[in-house]
Every structure is written in C-alpha cells, then in structure tokens.
C-alpha positions in Angstrom: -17.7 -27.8 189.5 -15.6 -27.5 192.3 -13.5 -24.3 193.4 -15.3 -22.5 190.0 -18.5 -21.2 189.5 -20.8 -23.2 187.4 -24.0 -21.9 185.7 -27.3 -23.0 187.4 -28.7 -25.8 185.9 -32.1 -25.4 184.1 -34.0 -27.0 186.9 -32.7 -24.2 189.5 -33.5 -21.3 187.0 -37.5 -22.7 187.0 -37.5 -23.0 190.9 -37.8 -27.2 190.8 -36.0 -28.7 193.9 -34.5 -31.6 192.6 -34.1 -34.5 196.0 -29.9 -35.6 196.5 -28.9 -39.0 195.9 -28.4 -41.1 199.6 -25.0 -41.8 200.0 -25.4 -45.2 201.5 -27.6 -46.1 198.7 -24.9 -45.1 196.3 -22.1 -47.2 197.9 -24.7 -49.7 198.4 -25.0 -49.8 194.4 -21.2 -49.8 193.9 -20.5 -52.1 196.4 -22.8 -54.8 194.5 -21.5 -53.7 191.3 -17.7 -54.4 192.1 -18.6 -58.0 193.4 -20.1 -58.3 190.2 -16.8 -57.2 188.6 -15.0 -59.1 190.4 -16.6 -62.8 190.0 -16.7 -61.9 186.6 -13.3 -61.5 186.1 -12.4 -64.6 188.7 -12.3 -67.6 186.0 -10.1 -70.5 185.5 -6.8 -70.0 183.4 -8.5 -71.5 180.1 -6.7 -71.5 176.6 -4.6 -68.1 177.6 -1.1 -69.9 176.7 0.6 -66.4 176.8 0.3 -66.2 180.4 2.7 -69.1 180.4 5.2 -67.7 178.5 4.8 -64.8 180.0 5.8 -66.5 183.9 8.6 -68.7 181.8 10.1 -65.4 180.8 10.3 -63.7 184.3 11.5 -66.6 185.7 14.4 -66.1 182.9 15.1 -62.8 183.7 15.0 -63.2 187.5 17.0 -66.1 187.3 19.7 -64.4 184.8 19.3 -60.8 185.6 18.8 -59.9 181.9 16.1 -59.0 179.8 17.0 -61.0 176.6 17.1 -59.4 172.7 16.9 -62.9 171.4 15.1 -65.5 171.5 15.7 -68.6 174.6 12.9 -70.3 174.2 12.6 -72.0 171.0 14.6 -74.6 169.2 13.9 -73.6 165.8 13.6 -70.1 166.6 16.6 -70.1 168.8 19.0 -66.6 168.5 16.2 -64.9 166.4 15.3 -61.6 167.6 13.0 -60.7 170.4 12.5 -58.5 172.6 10.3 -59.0 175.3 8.8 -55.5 175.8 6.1 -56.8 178.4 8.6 -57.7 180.8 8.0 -55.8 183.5 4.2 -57.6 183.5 6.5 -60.8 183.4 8.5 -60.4 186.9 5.5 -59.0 188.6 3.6 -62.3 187.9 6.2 -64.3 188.3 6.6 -63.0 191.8 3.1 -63.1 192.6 3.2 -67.0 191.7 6.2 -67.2 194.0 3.7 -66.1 196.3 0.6 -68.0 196.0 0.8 -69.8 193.2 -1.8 -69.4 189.9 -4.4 -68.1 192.3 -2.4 -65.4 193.3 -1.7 -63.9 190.1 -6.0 -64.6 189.1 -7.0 -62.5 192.8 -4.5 -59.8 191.7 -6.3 -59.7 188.7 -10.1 -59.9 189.8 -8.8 -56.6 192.0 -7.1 -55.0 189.6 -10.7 -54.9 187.5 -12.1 -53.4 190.5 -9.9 -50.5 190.9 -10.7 -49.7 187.3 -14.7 -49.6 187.6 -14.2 -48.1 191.3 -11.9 -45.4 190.0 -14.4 -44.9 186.6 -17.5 -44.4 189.1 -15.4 -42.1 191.2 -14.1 -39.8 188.7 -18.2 -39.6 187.0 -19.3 -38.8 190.5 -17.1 -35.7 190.4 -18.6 -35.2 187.5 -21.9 -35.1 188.8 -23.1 -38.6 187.2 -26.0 -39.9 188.7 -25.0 -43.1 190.6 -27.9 -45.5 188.4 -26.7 -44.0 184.9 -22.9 -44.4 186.0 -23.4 -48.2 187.0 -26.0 -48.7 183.8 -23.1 -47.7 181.9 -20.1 -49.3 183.8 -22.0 -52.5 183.5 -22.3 -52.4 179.5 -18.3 -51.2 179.7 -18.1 -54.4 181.7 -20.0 -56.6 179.2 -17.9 -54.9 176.3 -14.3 -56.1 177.7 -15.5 -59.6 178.6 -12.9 -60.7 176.0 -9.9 -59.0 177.5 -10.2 -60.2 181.4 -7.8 -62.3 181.4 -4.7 -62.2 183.1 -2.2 -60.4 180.6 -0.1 -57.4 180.2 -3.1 -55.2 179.2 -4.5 -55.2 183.1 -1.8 -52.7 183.1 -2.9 -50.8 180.7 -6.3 -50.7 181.8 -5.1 -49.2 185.3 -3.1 -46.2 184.0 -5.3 -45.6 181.5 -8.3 -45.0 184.4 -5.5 -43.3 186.8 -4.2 -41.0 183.8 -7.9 -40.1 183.0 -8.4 -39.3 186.8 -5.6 -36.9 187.0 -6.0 -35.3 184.1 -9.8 -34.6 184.6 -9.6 -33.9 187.9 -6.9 -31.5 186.9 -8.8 -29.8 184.3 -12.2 -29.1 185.6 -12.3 -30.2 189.2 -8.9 -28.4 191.0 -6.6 -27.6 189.4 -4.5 -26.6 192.4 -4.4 -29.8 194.5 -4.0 -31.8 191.0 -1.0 -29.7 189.5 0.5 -31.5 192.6 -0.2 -35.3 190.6 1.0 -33.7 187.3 4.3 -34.4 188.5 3.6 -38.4 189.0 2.8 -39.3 185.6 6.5 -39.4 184.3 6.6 -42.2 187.0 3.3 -43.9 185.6 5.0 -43.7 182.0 7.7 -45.0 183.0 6.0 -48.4 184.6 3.8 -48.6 181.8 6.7 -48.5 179.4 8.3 -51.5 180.8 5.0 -53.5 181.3 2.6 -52.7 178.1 2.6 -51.2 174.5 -0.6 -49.8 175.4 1.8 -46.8 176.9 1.4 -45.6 173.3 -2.8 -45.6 173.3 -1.8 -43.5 177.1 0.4 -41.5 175.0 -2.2 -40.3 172.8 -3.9 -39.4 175.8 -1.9 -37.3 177.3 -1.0 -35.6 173.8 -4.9 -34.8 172.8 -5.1 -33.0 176.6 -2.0 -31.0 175.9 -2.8 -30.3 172.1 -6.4 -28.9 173.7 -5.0 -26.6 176.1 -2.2 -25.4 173.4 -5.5 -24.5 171.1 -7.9 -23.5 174.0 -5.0 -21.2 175.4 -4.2 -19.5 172.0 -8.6 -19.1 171.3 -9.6 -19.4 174.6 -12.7 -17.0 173.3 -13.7 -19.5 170.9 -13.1 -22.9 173.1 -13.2 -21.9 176.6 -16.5 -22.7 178.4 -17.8 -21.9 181.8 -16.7 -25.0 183.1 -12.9 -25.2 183.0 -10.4 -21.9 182.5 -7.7 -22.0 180.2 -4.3 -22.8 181.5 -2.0 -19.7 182.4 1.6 -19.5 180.2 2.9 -21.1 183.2 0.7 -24.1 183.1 1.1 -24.5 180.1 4.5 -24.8 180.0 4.6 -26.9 182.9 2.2 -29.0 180.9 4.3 -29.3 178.3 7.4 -29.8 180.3 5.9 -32.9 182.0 4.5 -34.3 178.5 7.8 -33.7 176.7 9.2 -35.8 180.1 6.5 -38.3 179.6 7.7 -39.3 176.1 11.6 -39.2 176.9 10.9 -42.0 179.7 9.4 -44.3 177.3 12.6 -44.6 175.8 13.9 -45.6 179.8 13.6 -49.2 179.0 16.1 -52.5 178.7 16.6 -51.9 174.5 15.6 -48.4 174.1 14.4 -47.2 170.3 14.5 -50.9 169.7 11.5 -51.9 172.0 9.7 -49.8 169.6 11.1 -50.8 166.5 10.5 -54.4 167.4 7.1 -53.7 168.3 6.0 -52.4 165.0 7.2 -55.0 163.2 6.0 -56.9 164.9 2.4 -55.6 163.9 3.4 -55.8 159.9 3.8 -59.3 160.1 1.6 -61.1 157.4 0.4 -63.8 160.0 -1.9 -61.4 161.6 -4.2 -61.1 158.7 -5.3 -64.9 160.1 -5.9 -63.5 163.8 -9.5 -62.2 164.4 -8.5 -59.4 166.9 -6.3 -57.9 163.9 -9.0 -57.5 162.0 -11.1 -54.6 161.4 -14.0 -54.3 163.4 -16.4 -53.6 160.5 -15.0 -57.0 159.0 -18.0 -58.1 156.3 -19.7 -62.0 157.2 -18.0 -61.9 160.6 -19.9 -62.0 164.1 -17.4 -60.9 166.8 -20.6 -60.8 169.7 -22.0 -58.9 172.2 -18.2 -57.0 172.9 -18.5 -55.9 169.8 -21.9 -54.6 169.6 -21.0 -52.9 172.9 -18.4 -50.9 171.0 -20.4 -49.7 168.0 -22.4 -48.6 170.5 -20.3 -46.6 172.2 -18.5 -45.4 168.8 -21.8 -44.3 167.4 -22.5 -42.8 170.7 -19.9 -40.4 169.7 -22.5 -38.3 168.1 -23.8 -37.5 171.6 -20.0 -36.4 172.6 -19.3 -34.0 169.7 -22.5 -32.2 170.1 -21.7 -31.7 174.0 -18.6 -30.5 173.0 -20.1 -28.6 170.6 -22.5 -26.9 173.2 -20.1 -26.1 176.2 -17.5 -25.5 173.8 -15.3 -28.1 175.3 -12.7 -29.2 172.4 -11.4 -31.8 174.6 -14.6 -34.0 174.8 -14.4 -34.0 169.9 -10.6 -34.8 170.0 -10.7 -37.5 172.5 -13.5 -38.9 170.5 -12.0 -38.5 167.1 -8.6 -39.3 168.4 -9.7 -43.0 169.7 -12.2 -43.4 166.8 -9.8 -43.5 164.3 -7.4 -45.6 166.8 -10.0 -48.1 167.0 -11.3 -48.9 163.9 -8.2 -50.4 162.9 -7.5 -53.7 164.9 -10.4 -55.3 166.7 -7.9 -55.6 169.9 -7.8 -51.5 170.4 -12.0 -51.4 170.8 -11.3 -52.0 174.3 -9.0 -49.0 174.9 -11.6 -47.1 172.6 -14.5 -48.5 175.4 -12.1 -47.5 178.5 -11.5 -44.1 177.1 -14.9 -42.9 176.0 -16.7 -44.9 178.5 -15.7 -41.5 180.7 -16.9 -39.0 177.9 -19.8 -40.5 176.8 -21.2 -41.2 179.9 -20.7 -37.7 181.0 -22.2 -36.3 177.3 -25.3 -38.5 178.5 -25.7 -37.0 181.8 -25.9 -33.1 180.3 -28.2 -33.6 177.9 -30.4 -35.8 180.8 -29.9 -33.0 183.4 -31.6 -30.1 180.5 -34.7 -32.2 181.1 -37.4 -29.8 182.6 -39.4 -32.6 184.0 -38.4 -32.9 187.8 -39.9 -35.9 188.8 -37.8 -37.4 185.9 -35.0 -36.0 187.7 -36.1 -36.9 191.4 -37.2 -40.9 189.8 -33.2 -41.4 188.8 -32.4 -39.9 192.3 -34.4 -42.0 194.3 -33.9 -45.0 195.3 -36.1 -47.2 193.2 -33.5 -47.3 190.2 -30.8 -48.1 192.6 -32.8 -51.0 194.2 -33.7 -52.7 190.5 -30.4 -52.4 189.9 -28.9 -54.0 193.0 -31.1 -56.8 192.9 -30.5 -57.0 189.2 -27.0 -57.3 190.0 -27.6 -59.8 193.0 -29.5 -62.1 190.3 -26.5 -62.2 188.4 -24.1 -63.0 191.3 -26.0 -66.0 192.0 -25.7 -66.9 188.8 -22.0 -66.5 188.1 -20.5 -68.8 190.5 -21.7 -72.1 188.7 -21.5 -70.6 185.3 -24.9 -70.7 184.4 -24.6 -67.2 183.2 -21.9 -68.1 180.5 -23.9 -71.1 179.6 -26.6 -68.9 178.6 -24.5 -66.8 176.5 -22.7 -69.9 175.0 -19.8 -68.1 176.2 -16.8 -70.4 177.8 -15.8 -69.3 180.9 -14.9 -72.1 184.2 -15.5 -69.4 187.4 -13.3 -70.5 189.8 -9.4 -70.3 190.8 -6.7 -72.3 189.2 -6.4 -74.0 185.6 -9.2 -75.3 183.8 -8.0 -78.5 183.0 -10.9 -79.5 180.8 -9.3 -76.9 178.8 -5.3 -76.7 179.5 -3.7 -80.2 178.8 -2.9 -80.7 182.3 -3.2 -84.9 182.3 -0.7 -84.8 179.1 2.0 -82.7 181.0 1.5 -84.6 184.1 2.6 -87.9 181.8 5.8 -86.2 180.9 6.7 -85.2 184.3 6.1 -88.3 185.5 8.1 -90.3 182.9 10.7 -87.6 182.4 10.1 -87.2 178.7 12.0 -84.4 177.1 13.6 -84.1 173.5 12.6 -81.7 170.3 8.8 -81.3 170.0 7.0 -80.3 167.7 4.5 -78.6 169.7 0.6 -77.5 169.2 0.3 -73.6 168.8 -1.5 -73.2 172.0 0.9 -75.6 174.7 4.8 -73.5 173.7 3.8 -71.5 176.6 2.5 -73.8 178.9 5.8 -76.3 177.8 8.6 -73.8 178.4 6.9 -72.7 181.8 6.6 -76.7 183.3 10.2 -77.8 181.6 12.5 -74.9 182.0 15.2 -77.0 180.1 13.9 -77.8 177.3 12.3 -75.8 173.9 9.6 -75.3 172.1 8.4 -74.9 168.8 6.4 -73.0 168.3 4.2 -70.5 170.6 1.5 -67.5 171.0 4.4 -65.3 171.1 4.5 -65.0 167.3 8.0 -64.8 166.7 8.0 -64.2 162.6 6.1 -65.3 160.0 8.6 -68.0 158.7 7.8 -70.3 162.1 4.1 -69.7 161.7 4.0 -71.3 158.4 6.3 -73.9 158.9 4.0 -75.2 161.6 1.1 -75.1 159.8 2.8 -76.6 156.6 3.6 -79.5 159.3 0.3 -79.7 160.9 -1.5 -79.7 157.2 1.4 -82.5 156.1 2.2 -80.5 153.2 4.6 -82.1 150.3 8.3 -83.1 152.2 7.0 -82.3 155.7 8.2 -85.6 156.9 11.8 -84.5 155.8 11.3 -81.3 157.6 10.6 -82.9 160.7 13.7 -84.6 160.3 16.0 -81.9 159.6 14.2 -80.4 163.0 15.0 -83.3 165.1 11.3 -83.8 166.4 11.2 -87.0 168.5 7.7 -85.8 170.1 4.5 -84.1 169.2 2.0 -82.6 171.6 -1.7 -82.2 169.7 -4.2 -80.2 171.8 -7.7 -79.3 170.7 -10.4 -79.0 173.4 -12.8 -79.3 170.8 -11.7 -82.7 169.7 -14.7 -84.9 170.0 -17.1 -82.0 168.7 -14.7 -81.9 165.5 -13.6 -85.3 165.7 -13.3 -85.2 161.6 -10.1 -82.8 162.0 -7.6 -86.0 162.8 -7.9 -86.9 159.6 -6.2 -83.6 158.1 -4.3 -83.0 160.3 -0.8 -84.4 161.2 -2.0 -86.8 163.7 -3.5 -89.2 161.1 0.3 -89.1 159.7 1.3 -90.3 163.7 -1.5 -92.2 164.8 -0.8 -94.7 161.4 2.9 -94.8 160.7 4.9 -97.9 162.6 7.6 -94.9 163.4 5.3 -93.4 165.6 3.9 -94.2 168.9 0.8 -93.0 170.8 1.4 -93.0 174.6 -1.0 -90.5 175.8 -4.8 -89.3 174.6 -7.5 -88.2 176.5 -10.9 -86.0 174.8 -8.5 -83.2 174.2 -4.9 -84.2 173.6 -2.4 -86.7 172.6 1.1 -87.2 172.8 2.6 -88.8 170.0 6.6 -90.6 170.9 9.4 -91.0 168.1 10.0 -95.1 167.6 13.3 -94.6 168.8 15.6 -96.1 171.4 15.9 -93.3 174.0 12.0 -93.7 174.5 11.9 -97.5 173.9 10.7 -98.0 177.9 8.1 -95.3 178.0 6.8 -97.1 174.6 6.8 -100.5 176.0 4.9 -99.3 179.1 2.0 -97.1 177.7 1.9 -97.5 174.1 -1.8 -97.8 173.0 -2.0 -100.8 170.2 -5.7 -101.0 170.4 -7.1 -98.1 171.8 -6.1 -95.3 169.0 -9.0 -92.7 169.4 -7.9 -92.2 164.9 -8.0 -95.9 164.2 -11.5 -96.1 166.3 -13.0 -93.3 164.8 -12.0 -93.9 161.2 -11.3 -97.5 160.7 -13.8 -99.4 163.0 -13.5 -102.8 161.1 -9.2 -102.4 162.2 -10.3 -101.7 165.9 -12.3 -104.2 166.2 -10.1 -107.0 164.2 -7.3 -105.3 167.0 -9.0 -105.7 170.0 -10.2 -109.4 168.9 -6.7 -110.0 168.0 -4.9 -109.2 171.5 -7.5 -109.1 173.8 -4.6 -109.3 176.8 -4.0 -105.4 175.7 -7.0 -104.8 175.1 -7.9 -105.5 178.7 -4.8 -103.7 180.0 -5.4 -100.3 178.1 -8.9 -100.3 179.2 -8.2 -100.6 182.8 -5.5 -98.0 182.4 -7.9 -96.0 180.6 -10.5 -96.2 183.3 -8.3 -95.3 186.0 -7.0 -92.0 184.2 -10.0 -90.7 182.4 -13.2 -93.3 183.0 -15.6 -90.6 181.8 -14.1 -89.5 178.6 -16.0 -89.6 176.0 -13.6 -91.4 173.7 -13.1 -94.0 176.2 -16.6 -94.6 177.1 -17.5 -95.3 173.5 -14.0 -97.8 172.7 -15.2 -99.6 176.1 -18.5 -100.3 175.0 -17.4 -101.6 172.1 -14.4 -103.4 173.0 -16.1 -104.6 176.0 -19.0 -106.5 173.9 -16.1 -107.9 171.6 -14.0 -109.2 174.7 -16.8 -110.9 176.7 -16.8 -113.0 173.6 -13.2 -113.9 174.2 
C-alpha cells in the first residue's frame, strides 16, 4: 500500500502479468451504479410519519430558539418528558423545506446515499478492490438497506459512519502522514453527529475498537503487526488517544447534556417495543423480515472470511470490528444496517485477498477486463429502466411510489385537505401513523398520539381506545376528543378490521358523525354545536363505507329512504374520489336502487 512496502503478490512471485483495470471503464461502472443508488432511494414520502414530526419540531425550535425537555406536541402527553436528541436532523430539514419544499429535503437525501456508496467504492479502491467485486458488493449493501432509505435522522449516520471509516483507514494503512492531518476533524464530526443521531454511539464503538487495536498492536506489535500497516509510535498513540478521549467529551456538547443519554436509554427499555418488528431480534423464530435481512446473515456469516484474513495478515483490527458489530447487531433488527455499513468495508476487502492468492491469471485478467464491467453496467441499465415506473418494486411486492413529493395513495392527504378547508381543529383522537403529519399541517393544535413513542402509558391507552376496551367511551370523555382521524391504507384489502376497531363504535352511534372517507381514511366529528355547520354540509347519512359493508339490507333501506341525499353524496363522492373503490361499489348499488325512484 501506499508510502510502505507491500509483499509481492503471488501472481508477481510466478512471473504472471496480470492486465490494469481501465479507468474510464471503472468510472463508467460507478457512474451507472450511483444513478442506480440514487433512483432508488428517490421515492414518494409514504407511511414515514416521523419525518413529520421531525419538520414540526424544527419549526418549534427555530421559531422559539429552544430545544424543548418536554413534551409541546401532545394534549394528553403535554409536560411529559422528552427530549428531542435528533434535533439537529430537525432544523436542517426544516430549512431545506424552507427551501424547496418536500422535494428538497427527498434530493438531499437521494445524494446523501450517493456520497455513501461513492465514498465506500473509493476507500475499497485504495484498497486495491477490483472495481466489478466492489460494485457486486455495494449493490447487495444497497439491496440490504432498502428498508432504511428514507428520509430520517439515520442518513446522518450513514455519512459519518462512511467518512469515519475513510479516515481512519486511510490513516492506518494508506498514509498515515497526510491523514494524521484529518485526525484532528473528527471531534468536529462527533460533535454534529451528537446533535443529529444516536447512532454517534454505533460511531463511538468505531472509533474505540481502532484505538483499543493500536493500544494492543503497540504493546505486541510482534504478535499483531503485519506487513501491511506499522504500529503507531508513543506519540501516535497518544495523540490517538487524546483525540478519542476528545471525541467522547463532545458527545456530552449537546442542549441537555448526560440527559440526552439518559433519556435515550429509556427510551429503549420501554415495554412497547417488544410489539415493533425492528426491535426484535433478527433470528426471531416464524418471522420473515425479507431479502434485507437475508442480506445481513449474509454478510454476518461472512464474518468467517474476515477472522481468518485477520487471522492470516495478523491484522486484529479486521476480528474486533467484526466481533464488535456482531454482537451489536444481533440485538435489535434496526442495528443490521449499521452492522451492513460497517463490515460491508471489511468483508469486501477479506474477499478480495483470498481472490488475489488465486494462481490462475486469466481468472485474474477475466475480473480486470472489461467484460464483467459491461454485464454489470447493462445489468444496472436494466434496472434503471425499470425503476422509474416501479415495476421493479412490483416484482418484489415491495411498496415503494418512485417519484418526488407525498404519496397520497398512501399519506391521508384528501382528509387533511378537508380540515384545512373547513377549519376543523379541537382534541383528536388521532391514528398512530397521522400525530406527525397533524402537528406539522396545524401548528396550533395537538395530537394524541404519535411515532415518537413517548411512554408506554399513551401507547396503551390508544390501543385500549382503538380496541374499545371496557369504559373507553368514558375515557374519551375525560380526554375531551371531539374528532377522530382513522388511517389505514390497507382498508379495502382488510375491510373486516372496521368492525373491531373503534370506527364501528363511530360510524353507528347518533353522537357521532362521519364527514370524510375515502379507500384509506375517515374523519369521524363529535355531534356537537361547535361543528354543527361542517355536519350539516358533509355528513354522510347514506353513504357509510361500515354500514355498506356490514349491514347491506340498512344501506339499501337508506338510500331508498332519502334518495335526495343519496343523490347529493354520490355526486360529491364522484367529484372527490370517482375511482375509489368504496365508492364505485356504493354507486353501483345505490344507482340501481335510485333509477327505481
């Protein structure tokens, strides 16, 4: 490697003249490969309520010029504790929305994905990677984080973990000279990621495991010093240490200090993430987690290939990296990724030795050449053309809208567009999956519940309410709720939930009224006088999706009964949503019934 001498590798000692990779061909390859990365990651904000929040709460801060301890957001959570330790994700999005709106915050993060593959490529090149094996396996890295490109405080992470790795690499077996130089930034990188992502702490083990192996490889630097990096001299060292010690004295540089951290952890004891699938173990029995998944038991049991490189160049670093992030992993579902980010680097390096020992030089000329890298690119082109109109997901039966802006098949757009319009505000009693959305489009009102987990007292309580559990019509009283927002974009392919759920409670008692309810949503209005004129404008008599589904005979007997609102709710009906599937159905039926009339 650079600025030290490396042993020959077994190719040179037999005389075999191995052919160099063409530049343009490589650039060519990577080039493909981060359009690839970036349509991929350019879909439609879709069921991601946390980004919502997320912009409500920098608008808070920026507005008030305080990051809050408490909660502001919810009514019955209102004063509770919480401490919003992503917060410096929060402004930066907020002001990129200032800027451009929802697309600008989805273009920052399509890029953001590709400076992460385009600085993993780089650092394997200095590494000697052959270009085809680096994008083979920066392609399955990008398969195995499908689930976690979305636009949320861990695109943070994800970019200091790759810059961290590149220093730090660079540093140890590339030059050390020009990269002692960088040593001194990464107090700064700590410090953003401190304010902007717990991952810090996964970047924290990082930069621990590289100090802890030049500690050991300084004191038996016989035993685990190879030919391809030297051991640190006492000075180093130190200054290693010095800038590490720094490292974890800025984490504490934060708005609530210790108490970030302290929040944070108890935040992970609570008992309501048992129910959440990314808390889960990954070797969860009777539980298919997909193809991101797979990805990372294959990279995990690909740790075999790291220890025994380690093993062989007597390079500690490559075994505690892997057995620091293994056990790190295995725990929650969510930390695969970082596991996948990490190792990606060390794995795919492992892979390459043990491919270079081949003998067999036209082996080693084939992956040079430029047949690989033309599969590969039009491999790649084939899947560009079929990203654009989602054909690719479709296959997969994966949901995913390419495109810019909010998926409003999805988000309840139509429903929050109703309120706007007729000014509807109160106490709601909210579905999990719309607090964020709610606080972000009505900055003056509260929510009840959302993704932000507060505790695990809220969490119950709503699902005691959504199940109707005994007395839950008293609690909603003793809450105040005057309106409740339902959302499930799966409602017509699980039309049988309505009838366990709270909105068979609305959609049948008299002190209730539906004024909104598309294939996905419904708003559902206290009978009382304060929403007396919206009620007497849009209230549906006849066409209740519950009534229609459950209780055909009443539908019927109600659309026979008042045909002059049956006629009115139908037009209104076909000039909001004349495709639903809901609709269609009710006008077919009321339709026949009413030419009768």
């Amino acid at each position: 490697m650079a600025k030290q001498k490396a042993k020959e590798s077994p190719s040179k000692k037999k005389g075999l003249q191995l052919i160099q990779e063409n530049k343009y061909a490589v650039f060519g390859l990577l080039g493909i490969f981060l359009l690839v990365v970036f349509f991929a990651a350019s879909y439609k904000i879709s069921g991601d309520d946390d980004l919502f929040w997320h912009l409500a709460t920098g608008r808070y801060i920026v507005e008030n010029k305080v990051v809050p301890d408490k909660d502001v957001f919810g009514h019955v959570t209102s004063g509770m504790e919480w401490i919003p330790f992503e917060w410096g994700w929060d402004v930066l999005t907020y002001a990129l929305y200032n800027i451009g709106g929802y697309n600008a915050i989805l273009i920052f993060r399509s890029l953001a994905f590709c400076f992460v593959f385009f600085v993993l490529f780089m650092l394997l090149r200095k590494f000697k990677v052959n270009s085809f094996l680096a994008i083979f396996m920066l392609f399955l890295l990008l398969i195995g984080i499908m689930d976690r490109l979305s636009p949320r405080p861990h695109v943070i992470t994800y970019i200091l973990f790759v810059t961290l790795l590149y220093i730090l690499m660079n540093y140890k077996y590339i030059d050390r000279e020009k990269y002692t130089k960088r040593l001194y930034f990464l107090p700064l990188i700590f410090l953003i990621w401190a304010n902007s992502h717990m991952g810090v702490l996964a970047g924290g083990l990082v930069l621990f495991i590289f100090t802890l192996n030049e500690t050991i490889v300084y004191f038996k630097r016989g035993k685990y010093s190879g030919v391809d990096a030297k051991p640190l001299l006492q000075p180093e060292l130190k200054r290693l240490w010095l800038i590490s010690v720094i490292c974890g004295l800025v984490l504490l540089l934060n708005p609530h200090g210790i108490s970030t951290y302290i929040y944070a952890y108890g935040h992970t004891k609570m008992k309501m993430l048992e129910t959440i699938n990314e808390w889960k173990s990954p070797f969860t029995k009777d539980m298919d987690f997909g193809i991101t998944l797979t990805i990372y038991k294959w990279f995990l049991y690909s740790g075999v290939l790291v220890l025994l490189y380690a093993y062989m160049k007597k390079d500690l670093l490559f075994a505690l990296m892997f057995i620091g992030f293994a056990v790190y992993s295995v725990r929650a579902i969510r930390f695969t990724v970082d596991y996948d980010m990490i190792m990606l680097v060390f794995i795919t390096i492992s892979l390459s030795y043990f491919l270079s020992r081949s003998r067999n030089s036209s082996f080693q000329n084939f992956l040079n050449g430029l047949v690989p890298k033309g599969i590969a690119s039009v491999g790649l082109v084939y899947l560009l053309t079929l990203i654009p109109n989602g054909e690719i997901y479709a296959k997969m039966q994966y949901y995913r809208i390419p495109g810019w802006g909010i998926d409003d098949q999805f988000m309840p757009v139509q429903l929050f567009d109703f309120m706007k319009e007729n000014k509807i505000s109160g106490t709601p009693y909210n579905h999990f999956g719309t607090g964020g959305y709610l606080v972000w489009n009505f900055p003056d009102q509260k929510n009840y519940i959302d993704s932000r987990n507060l505790n695990d007292d809220i969490y119950y309580e709503y699902n005691w309410l959504m199940r109707m559990k005994p007395k839950f019509e008293k609690m909603m009283d003793e809450r105040g709720i005057d309106y409740v927002i339902y959302l499930d974009p799966d409602m017509i392919r699980r039309i049988g939930d309505l009838k366990e759920l709270i909105t068979s409670y609305l959609s049948t008692n008299p002190g209730w009224k539906l004024v909104f309810w598309d294939d996905k949503s419904m708003l559902f209005l206290k009978n009382v006088p304060k929403f007396e004129a919206v009620i007497s404008k849009f209230e549906y008599k006849v066409l209740n999706p519950y009534i229609f589904v459950f209780d055909k005979a009443r539908f019927e007997k109600n659309v026979s009964s008042d045909p002059s609102a049956s006629r009115s709710e139908l037009q209104r009906k076909m000039q909001s949503e004349p495709n639903g599937y809901l609709f269609q159905n009710m006008n077919q039926i009321a339709g026949r019934l009413l030419q009768g009339l």
